[in-house]
C-alpha positions in Angstrom: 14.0 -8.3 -2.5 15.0 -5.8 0.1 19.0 -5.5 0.0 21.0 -5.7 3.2 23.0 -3.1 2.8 19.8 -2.4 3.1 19.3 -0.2 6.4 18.6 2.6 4.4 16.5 0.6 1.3 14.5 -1.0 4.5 13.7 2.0 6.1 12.0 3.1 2.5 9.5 0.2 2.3 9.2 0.7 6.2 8.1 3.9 5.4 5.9 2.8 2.2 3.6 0.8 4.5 0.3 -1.1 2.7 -2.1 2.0 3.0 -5.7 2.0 1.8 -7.5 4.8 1.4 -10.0 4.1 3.7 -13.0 6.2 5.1 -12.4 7.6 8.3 -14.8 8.8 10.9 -14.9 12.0 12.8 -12.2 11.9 15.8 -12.7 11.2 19.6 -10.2 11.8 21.9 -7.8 8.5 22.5 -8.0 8.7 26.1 -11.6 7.6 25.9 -11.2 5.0 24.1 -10.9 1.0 25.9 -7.7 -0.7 25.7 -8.8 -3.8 24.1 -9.4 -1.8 20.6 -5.7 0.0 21.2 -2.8 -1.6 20.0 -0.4 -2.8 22.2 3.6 -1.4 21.1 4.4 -2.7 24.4 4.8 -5.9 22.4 7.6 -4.1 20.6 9.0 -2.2 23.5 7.8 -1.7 26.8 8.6 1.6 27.0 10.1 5.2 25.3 13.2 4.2 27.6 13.4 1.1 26.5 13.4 1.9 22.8 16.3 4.7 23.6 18.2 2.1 25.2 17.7 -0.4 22.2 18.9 2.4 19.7 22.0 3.3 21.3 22.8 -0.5 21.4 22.5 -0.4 17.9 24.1 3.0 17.5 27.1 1.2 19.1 27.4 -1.6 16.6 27.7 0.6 13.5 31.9 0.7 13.0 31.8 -3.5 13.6 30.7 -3.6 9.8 34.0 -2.0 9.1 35.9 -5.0 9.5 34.5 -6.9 6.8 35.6 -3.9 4.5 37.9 -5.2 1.8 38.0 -8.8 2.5 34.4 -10.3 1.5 35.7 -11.3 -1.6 39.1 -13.3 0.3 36.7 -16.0 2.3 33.1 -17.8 2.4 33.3 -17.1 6.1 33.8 -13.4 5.8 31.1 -13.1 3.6 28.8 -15.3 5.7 29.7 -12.8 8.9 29.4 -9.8 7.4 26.0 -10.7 5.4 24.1 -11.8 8.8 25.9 -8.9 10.9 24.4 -6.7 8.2 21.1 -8.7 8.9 20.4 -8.8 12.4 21.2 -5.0 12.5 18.7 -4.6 9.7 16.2 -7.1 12.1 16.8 -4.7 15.3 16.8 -1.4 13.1 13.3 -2.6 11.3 11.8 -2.9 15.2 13.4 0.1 16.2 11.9 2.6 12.7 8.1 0.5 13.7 8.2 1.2 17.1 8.2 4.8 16.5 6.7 5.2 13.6 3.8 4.0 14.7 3.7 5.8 17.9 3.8 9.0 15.9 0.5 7.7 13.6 -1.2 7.5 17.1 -0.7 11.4 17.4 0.6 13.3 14.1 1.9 16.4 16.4 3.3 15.0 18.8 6.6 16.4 18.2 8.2 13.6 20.5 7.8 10.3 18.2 8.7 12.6 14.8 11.6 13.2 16.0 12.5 9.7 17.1 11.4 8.8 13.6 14.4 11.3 12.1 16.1 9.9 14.7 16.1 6.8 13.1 16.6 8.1 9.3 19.8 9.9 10.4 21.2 6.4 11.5 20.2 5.0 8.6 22.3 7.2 6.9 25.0 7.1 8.8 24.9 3.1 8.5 24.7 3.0 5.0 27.5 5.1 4.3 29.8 2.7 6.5 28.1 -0.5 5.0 28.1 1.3 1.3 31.6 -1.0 0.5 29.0 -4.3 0.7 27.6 -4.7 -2.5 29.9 -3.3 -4.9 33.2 -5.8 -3.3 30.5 -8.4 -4.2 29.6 -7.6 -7.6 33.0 -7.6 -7.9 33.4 -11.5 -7.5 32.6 -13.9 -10.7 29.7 -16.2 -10.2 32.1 -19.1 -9.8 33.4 -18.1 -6.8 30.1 -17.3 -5.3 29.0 -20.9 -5.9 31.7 -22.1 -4.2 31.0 -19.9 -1.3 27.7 -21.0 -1.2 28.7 -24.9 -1.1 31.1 -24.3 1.2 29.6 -21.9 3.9 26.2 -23.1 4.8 25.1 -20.1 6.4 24.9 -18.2 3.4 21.8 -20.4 1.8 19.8 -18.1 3.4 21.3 -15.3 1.3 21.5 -16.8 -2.2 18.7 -15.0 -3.6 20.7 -11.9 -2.2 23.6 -12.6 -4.1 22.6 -13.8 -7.4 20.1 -11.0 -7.7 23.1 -8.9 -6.7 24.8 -10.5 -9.8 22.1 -9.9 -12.0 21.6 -6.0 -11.3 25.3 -5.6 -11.5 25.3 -2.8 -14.1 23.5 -1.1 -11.8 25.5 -1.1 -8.2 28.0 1.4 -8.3 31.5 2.3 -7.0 31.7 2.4 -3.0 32.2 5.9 -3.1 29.2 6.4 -5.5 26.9 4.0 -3.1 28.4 6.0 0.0 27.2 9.6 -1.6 23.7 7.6 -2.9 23.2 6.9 1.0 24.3 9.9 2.4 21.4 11.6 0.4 19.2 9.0 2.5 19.0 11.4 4.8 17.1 14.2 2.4 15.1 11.5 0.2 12.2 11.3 2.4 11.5 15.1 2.9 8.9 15.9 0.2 6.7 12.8 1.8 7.4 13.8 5.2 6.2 17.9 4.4 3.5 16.3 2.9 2.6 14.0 5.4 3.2 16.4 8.1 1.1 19.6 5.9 -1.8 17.2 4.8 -2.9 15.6 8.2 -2.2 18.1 11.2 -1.6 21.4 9.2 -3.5 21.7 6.3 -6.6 24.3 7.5 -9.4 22.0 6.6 -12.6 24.2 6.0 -16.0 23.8 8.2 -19.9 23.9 6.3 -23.3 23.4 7.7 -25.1 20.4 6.2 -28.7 20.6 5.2 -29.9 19.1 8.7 -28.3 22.1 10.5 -24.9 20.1 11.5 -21.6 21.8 11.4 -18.9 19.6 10.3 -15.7 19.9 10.1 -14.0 18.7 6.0 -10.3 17.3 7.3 -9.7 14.0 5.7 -12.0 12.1 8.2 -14.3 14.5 7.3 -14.1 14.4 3.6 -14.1 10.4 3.3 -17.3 10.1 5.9 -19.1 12.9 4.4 -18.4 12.7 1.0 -21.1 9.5 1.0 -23.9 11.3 2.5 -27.2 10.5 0.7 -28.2 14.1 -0.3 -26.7 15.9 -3.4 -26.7 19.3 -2.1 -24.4 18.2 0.7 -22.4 16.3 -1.4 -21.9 18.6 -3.7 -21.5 21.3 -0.5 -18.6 18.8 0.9 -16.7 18.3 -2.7 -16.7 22.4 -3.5 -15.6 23.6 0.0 -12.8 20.6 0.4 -11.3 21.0 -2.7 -11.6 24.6 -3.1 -9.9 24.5 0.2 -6.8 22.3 -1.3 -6.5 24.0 -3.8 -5.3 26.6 -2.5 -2.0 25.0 -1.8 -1.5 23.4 -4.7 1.6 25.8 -6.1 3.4 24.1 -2.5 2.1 20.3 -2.8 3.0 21.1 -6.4 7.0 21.9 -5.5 6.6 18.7 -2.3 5.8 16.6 -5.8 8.0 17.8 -8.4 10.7 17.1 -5.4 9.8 13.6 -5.0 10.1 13.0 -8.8 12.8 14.7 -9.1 14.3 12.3 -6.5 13.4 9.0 -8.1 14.8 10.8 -11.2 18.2 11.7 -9.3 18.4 7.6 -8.3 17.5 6.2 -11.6 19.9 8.4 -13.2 22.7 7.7 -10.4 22.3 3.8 -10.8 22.0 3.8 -15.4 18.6 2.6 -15.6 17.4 4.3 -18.7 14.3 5.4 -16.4 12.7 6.1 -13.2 10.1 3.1 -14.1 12.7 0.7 -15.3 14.7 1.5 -11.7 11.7 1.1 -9.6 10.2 -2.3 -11.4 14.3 -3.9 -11.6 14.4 -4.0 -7.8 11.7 -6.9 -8.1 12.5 -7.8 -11.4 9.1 -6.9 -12.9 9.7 -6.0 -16.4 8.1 -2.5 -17.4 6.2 -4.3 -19.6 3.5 -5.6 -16.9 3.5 -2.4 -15.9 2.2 -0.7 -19.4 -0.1 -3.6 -20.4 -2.0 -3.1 -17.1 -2.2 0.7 -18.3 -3.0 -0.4 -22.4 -5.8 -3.3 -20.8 -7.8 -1.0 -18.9 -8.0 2.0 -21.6 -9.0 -0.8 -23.8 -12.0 -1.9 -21.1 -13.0 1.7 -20.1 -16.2 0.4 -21.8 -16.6 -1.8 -18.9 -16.0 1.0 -16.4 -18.5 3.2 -18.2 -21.0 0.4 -18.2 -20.3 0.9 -14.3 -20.9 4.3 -14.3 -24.2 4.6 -16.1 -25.1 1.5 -14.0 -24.4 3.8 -10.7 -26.5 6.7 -12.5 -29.5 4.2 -12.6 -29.5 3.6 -9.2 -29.1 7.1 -8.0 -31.9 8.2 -10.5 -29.8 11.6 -11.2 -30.0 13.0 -15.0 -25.9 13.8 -15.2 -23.8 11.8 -12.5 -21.5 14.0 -11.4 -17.6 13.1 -9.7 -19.1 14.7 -6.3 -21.8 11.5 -6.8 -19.7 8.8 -7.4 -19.5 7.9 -3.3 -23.0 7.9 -2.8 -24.9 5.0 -1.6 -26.9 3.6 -4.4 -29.2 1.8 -2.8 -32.5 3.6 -0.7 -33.0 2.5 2.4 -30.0 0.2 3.2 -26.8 0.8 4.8 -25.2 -1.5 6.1 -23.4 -1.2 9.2 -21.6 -3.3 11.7 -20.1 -2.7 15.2 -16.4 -3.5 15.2 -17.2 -6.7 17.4 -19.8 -8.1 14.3 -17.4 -7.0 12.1 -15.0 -9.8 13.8 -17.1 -12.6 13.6 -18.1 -11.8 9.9 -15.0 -11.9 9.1 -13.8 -15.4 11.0 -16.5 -16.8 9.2 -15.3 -16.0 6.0 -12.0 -16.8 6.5 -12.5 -20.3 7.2 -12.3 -21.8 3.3 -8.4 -21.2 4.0 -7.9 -23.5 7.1 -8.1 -23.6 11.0 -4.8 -22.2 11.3 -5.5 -19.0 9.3 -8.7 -18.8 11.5 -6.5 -19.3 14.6 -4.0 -16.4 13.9 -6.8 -14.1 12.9 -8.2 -14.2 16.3 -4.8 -13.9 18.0 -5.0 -10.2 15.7 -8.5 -9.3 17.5 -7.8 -10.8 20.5 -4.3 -9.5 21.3 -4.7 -6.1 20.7 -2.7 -6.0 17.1 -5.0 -3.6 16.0 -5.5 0.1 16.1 -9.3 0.2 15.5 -10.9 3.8 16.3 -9.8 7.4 14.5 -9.1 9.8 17.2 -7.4 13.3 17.1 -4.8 13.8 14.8 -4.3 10.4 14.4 -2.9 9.4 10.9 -5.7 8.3 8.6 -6.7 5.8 6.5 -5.1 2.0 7.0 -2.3 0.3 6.9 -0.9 -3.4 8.4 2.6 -3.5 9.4 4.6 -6.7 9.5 8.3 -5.3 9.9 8.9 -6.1 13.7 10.2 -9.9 12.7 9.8 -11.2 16.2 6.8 -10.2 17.2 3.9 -9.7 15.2 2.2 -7.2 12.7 0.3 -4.4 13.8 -3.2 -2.8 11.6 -3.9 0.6 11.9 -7.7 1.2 11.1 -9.8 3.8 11.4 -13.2 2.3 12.1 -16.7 4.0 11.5 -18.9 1.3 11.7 -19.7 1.0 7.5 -19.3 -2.0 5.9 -16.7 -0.4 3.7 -14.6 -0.2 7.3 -15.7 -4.2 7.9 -13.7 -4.5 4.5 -11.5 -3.0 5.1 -9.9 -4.7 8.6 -11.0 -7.9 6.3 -8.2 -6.1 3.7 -5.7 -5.2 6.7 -6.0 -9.0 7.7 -4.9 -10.3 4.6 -1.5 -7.9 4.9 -1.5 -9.7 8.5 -1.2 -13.2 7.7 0.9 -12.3 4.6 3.5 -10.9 7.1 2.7 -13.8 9.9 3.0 -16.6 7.3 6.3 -14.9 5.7 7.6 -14.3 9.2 7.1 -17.9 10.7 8.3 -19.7 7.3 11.0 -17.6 6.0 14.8 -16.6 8.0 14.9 -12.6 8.2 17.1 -12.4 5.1 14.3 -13.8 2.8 10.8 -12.9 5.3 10.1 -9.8 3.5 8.0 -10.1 0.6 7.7 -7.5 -2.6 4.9 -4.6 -3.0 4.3 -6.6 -6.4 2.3 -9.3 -4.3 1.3 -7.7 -1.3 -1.7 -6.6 -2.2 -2.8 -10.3 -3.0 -3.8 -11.4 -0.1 -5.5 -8.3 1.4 -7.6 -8.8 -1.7 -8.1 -12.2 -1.7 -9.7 -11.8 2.2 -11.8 -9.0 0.7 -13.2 -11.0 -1.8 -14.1 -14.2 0.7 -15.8 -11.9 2.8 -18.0 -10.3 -0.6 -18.4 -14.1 -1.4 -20.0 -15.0 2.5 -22.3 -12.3 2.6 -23.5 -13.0 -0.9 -24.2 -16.1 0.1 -26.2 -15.5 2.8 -28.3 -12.6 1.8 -31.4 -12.8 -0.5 -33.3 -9.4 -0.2 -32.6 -7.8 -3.7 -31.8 -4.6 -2.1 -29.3 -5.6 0.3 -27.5 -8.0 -2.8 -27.3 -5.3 -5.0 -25.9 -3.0 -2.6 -23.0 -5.5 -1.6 -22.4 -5.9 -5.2 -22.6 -2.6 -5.4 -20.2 -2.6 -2.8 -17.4 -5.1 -4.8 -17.7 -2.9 -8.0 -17.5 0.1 -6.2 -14.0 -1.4 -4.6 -12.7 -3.1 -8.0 -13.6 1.0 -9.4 -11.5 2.1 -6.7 -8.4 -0.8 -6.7 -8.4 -1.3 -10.6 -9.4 1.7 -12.1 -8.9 4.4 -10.1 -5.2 3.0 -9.3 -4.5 2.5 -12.8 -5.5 6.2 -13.2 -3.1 7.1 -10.5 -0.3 4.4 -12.1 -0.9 6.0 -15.5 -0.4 10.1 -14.2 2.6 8.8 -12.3 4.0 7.5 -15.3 3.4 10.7 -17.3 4.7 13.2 -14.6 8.0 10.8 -14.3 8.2 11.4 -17.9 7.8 15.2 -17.9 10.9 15.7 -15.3 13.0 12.7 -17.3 12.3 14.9 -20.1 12.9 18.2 -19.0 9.9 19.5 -18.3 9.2 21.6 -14.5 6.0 20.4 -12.8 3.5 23.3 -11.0 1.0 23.0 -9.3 -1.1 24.4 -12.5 0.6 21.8 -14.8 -0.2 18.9 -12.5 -4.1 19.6 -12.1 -3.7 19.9 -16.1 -2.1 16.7 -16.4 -4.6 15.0 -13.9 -7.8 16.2 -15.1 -6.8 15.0 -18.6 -6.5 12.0 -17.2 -9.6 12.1 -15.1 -11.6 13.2 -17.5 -10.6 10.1 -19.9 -11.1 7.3 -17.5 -14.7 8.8 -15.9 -15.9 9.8 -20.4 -16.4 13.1 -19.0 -16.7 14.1 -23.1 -18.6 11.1 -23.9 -21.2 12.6 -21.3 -20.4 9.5 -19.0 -19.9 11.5 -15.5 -19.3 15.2 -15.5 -15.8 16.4 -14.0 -16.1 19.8 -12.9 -13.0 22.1 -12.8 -12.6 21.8 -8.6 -12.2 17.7 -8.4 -9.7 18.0 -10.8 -6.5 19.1 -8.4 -7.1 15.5 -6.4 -3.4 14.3 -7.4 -2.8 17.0 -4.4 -3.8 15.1 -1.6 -3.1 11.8 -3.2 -0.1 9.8 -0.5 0.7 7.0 -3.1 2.5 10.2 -5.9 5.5 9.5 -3.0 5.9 6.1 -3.2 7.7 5.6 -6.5 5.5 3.7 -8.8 3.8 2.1 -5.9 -0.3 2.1 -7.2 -0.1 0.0 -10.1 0.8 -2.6 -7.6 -3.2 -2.5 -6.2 -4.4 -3.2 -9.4 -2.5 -6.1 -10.4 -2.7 -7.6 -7.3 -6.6 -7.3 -7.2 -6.4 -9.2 -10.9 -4.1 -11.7 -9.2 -6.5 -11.8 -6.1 -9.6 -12.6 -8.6 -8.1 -15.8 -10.5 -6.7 -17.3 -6.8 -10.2 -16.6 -4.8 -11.9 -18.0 -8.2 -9.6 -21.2 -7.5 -10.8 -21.4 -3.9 -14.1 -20.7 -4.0 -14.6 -23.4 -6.8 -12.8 -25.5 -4.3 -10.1 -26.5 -7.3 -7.7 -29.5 -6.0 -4.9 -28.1 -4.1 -5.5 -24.4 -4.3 -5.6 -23.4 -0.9 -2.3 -25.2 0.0 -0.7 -23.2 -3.0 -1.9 -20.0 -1.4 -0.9 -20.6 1.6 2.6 -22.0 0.6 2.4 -18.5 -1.3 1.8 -16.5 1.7 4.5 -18.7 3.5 7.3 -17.7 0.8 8.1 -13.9 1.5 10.6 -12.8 -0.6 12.7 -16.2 -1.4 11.7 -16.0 -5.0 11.3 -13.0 -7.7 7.2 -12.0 -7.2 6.1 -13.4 -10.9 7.7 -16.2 -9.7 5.6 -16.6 -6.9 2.3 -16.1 -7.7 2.9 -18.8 -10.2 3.2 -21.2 -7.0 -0.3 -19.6 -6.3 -0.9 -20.8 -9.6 -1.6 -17.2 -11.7 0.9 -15.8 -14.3 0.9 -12.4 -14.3 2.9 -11.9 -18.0 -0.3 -13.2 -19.8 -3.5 -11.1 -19.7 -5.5 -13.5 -18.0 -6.0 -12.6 -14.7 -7.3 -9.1 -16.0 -9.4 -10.9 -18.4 -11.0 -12.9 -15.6 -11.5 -9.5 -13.6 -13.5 -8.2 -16.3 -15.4 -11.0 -16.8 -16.4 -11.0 -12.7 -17.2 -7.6 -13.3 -19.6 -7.7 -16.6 -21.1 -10.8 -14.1 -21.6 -8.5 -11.2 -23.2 -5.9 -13.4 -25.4 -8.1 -15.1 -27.2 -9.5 -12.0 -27.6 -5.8 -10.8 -29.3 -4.7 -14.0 -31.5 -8.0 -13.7 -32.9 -7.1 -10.3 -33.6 -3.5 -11.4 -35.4 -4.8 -14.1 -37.2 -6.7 -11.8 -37.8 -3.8 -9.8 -38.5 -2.0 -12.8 -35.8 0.8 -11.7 
């Protein structure tokens, strides 16, 4: 649950939006592009002034909270006031952060919107350290009298999951003075992501190479995700060398960006007497660290499977060693499937209709009310991301669309964020509307694997089946095991600092490719890594989100046994997902995907995923024996 002292904890999940790494096309300039696929942050506010005006209002509000200081403890009413002051501050400060934020994604360099964002983490700071007495004069207070203050005061039912988690993570809330320092040093936390955001999509000099057909492209990370797919081997190969030869380069300064970050969640877990960065980041949900190691221990124990994968790719691309530089490749000749944006739309209403007119209903609201961001153009951030954070309006996607069915996917993914955040917003007071990273990649998943489901359905040519399942294993490769991969070098890197240990930029491609080269059986012959691919961690965005990835891969597991649920048409599983995706954050995340009707402390929802898998693989092989491939 996001606290609400929580100006400063907000902005960090602001920040840590639900991104994708999704491929991008080539840019166009944004002035060319229509209206209707812009999003509209008029919504939000209607203009730059207007957002300056807003600020200072809230600016002006910051010495109120000082009132409450020292007498939370002496009254059920003072608590009541100081909680929703805190609150509704939190509400106007989460519009404010979006507003800009996303204005700055539109145009990376525009210097303008960046610093409206600092802007915005300097208040933050400056709240936090006024509001830093709030938790620690509650811990303070038994549980008895919290009860009573509770019965008493009804306002404050909206902020009892507040307060008893408060009461549970006690040992951990310090002294006000500590909490002031902890949020001072708000204002420096984010500096290693920013640098890297800043260094890795407007700075970075991306190399240019001339393609076998005579094209000159350019590799920046458009480039590199649109080109990296290109059906011949040469260029593929051409694309992987000069790109990451190129980053490379830099990786003694992403190397210091990274060991900064880790040494920051180090710094908090340490300040706060968690015996652990992981341990810190999982308590804020209350996800105990062991979900987060059996996810690591189940997929070593089924790289098998992944292999089984890989040689399966191989097959289809007919090549005598697959190689890392192959492993985006289409994999079946002669099909590629690709959809305007507007087809895109109406594939995906279609599949979205198992899960109710209403769903259907808000999803075209999202296409029809310019919510979305659709086209890459110049220096706009890449990849994708939905964000839900502007409580009285509505979420916004950033996409970056390229006409693949990957991209058609991928908005299908972005959607599922939406309605998460639409559902949580419309159901759930402020205090309890925002929902944990543990479950929010549930639903994007869940849409993605409707949308798989439809077109299955429909389609009968053998080429155009296997390349959609092609398609979902290539995806469950990507959110599974390749985020697992990620989880699992996190994990050992957090390790490395906790015990003493400097990271380089030398000792973090050392670290990865180990790991790389384990997951992909690189000595078992299964795909050969080759020395360039293996400095990746550097231009990886998740490394700065504190034990963020893992969250993809158990969500996708989670996803699997739900859509299982609704696509069998089981009694009563859609109206558990959708009173899931109604809930937000009023109940610890394990908590409520078991409403949804999956436990994620047993190993069955990875169990389940493996077994779709092994199923997916099997009907490919069968049509290529068919074929006689």
């Amino acid at each position: 649950m996001k606290k609400l002292t929580g100006i400063i904890m907000a902005l960090s999940l602001l920040i840590n939006l639900n991104h994708t790494n999704q491929a991008s096309a080539q840019s166009r300039d944004r002035a060319s592009v229509a209206d209707e696929y812009k999003w509209n942050l008029t919504d939000i506010y209607p203009t730059d002034e207007a957002w300056r005006q807003a600020k200072t209002e809230v600016a002006a509000q910051f010495d109120d909270v000082l009132k409450y200081r020292g007498k939370l403890s002496s009254s059920a009413k003072n608590l009541f006031e100081c909680l929703d002051f805190n609150s509704n501050l939190g509400r106007e400060f989460n519009r404010l952060y979006s507003y800009a934020s996303m204005k700055s994604d539109e145009d990376t360099r525009n210097s303008t919107y960046t610093a409206m964002k600092s802007e915005m983490m300097q208040l933050a700071t400056e709240f936090g350290s006024k509001a830093a007495f709030i938790e620690p004069e509650i811990v303070a207070m038994d549980k008895a009298t919290i009860d009573k203050f509770i019965e008493t005061e009804p306002g404050l039912k909206d902020y009892k999951f507040y307060l008893y988690d408060l009461l549970r993570t006690k040992a951990h809330t310090l002294s006000e003075p500590e909490e002031r320092i902890l949020a001072e040093a708000g204002m420096m936390a984010t500096t290693p992501q920013a640098i890297f955001g800043k260094f890795l999509n407007a700075e970075l000099p991306y190399p240019e190479v001339v393609l076998s057909t005579g094209e000159t492209v350019k590799l920046d990370l458009a480039g590199y995700s649109r080109y990296r797919t290109l059906p011949n081997r040469a260029d593929r190969e051409l694309v992987f060398a000069e790109f990451w030869n190129t980053v490379n380069q830099f990786q003694g300064t992403i190397g210091e960006q990274l060991y900064g970050e880790v040494k920051k969640d180090v710094f908090y877990a340490r300040s706060r007497k968690y015996e652990n960065s992981l341990e810190s980041a999982l308590d804020q949900n209350n996800i105990p660290v062991s979900v987060y190691h059996a996810l690591i221990d189940n997929v070593n124990q089924n790289l098998a499977t992944f292999h089984r994968y890989l040689a399966l790719k191989k097959r289809m691309l007919g090549v005598d060693t697959l190689k890392y530089s192959d492993l985006y490749a289409p994999t079946v000749k002669g099909v590629e499937l690709k959809y305007t944006y507007d087809e895109a739309k109406k594939l995906i209403l279609d599949a979205l209709k198992p899960l109710g007119k209403d769903y259907v209903s808000v999803v075209s609201n999202a296409f029809d009310k310019r919510w979305i961001d659709v086209y890459p153009t110049t220096a706009k951030r890449s990849g994708a991301y939905s964000n839900g954070s502007v409580y009285d309006v509505h979420p916004y996607i950033l996409l970056n669309y390229n006409d693949l069915y990957n991209d058609v996917s991928t908005l299908a993914h972005e959607l599922g964020h939406t309605m998460h955040s639409y559902y949580s917003n419309k159901n759930q007071p402020f205090p309890l509307a925002d929902y944990s990273i543990f479950v929010a990649e549930v639903a994007s998943t869940l849409n993605e694997a409707l949308l798989n489901q439809k077109m299955l359905n429909e389609i009968k040519d053998d080429d155009v089946r296997m390349s959609l399942l092609m398609s979902y294993l290539d995806n469950l490769k990507g959110t599974v095991f390749r985020q697992t991969q990620f989880a699992e070098f996190e994990l050992l890197i957090h390790d490395k600092v906790e015990e003493g240990e400097p990271l380089t930029g030398d000792n973090l491609t050392e670290t990865y490719g180990d790991i790389l080269k384990k997951y992909y059986g690189h000595d078992k012959g299964v795909v050969l890594i080759e020395d360039h691919v293996t400095g990746e961690w550097a231009y990886i965005p998740h490394f700065y989100y504190n034990f963020y990835v893992y969250q993809y891969a158990t969500s996708f597991t989670a996803s699997t046994a739900l859509a299982e649920k609704i696509i069998n048409k089981e009694k009563g599983a859609i109206d558990k997902y959708m009173a899931f995706i109604s809930a937000g954050g009023s109940a610890y995340p394990i908590d409520l995907l078991k409403i949804a009707g999956v436990d994620m402390t047993t190993s069955e929802p990875f169990e389940k995923t493996m077994q779709a898998m092994n199923r997916t693989i099997d009907e490919i092989e069968k049509i290529l024996d068919k074929k006689k491939m």
